[in-house]
N, C-alpha and C positions, 0 to 999 in steps of 0.2 A: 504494500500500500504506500501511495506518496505522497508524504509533509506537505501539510499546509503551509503550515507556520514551522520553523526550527531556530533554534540561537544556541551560541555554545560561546559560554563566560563572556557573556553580554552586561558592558558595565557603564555604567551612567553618573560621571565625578562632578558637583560642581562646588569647586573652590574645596572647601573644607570637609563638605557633604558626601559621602560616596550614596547615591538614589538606589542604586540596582546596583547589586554585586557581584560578578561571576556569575549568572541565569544560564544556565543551559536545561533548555525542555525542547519536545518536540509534541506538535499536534498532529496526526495524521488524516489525512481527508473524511470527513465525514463524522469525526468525533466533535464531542462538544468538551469544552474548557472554561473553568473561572478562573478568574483572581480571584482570593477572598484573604481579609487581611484588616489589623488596623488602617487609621488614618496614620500616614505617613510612611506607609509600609514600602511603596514603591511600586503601586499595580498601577494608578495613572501614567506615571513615566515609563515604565514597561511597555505601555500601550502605544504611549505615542513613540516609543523607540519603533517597534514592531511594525506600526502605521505609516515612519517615515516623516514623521513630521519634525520630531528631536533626533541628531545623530548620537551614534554610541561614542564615550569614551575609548571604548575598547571592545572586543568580542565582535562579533558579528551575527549576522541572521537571515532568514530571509523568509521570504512571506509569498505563497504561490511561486515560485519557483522565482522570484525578484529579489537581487541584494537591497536590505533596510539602507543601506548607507550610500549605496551609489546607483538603486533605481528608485527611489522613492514616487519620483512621480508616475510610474508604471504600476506600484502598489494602489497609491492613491485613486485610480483610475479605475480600481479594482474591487474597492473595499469601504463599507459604509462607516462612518466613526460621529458619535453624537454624543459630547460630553456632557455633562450632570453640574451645573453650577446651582448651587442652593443659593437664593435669594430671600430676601428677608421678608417677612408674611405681615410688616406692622403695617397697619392704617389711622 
């Protein structure tokens, strides 16, 4: 069967912060996959390493058979991504 998605020590630095540390997982076509995790854990930046929108520090990956880091806009072309911002409910 052949990866959707794969990365192997997929790592995400900024400044002082290391986001994602060495990730390596693989999803194979037709499975289904969560994040699940506190907040601050590293599944948003995962995501958008994975989506191509954030490059990796290091490691690499790829997503339908496209490199994250040097085909991004090939993934993007490909794949639906709809982020979750919580806004404030006051009136």
């Amino acid at each position: 069967m052949t990866s959707a998605v794969s990365a192997h020590d997929l790592t995400k630095v900024y400044g002082d912060l290391t986001a994602v540390d060495r990730l390596s997982l693989e999803v194979r076509e037709g499975e289904v996959f969560a994040f699940l995790g506190p907040n601050g854990s590293g599944k948003t930046t995962t995501i958008r390493l994975l989506c191509g929108i954030i490059t990796p520090t290091s490691g690499d990956g790829r997503v339908l058979g496209f490199d994250i880091a040097t085909q991004s806009e090939s993934i993007k072309a490909r794949i639906g991504y709809m982020s979750q911002r919580l806004r404030s409910t006051k009136t």
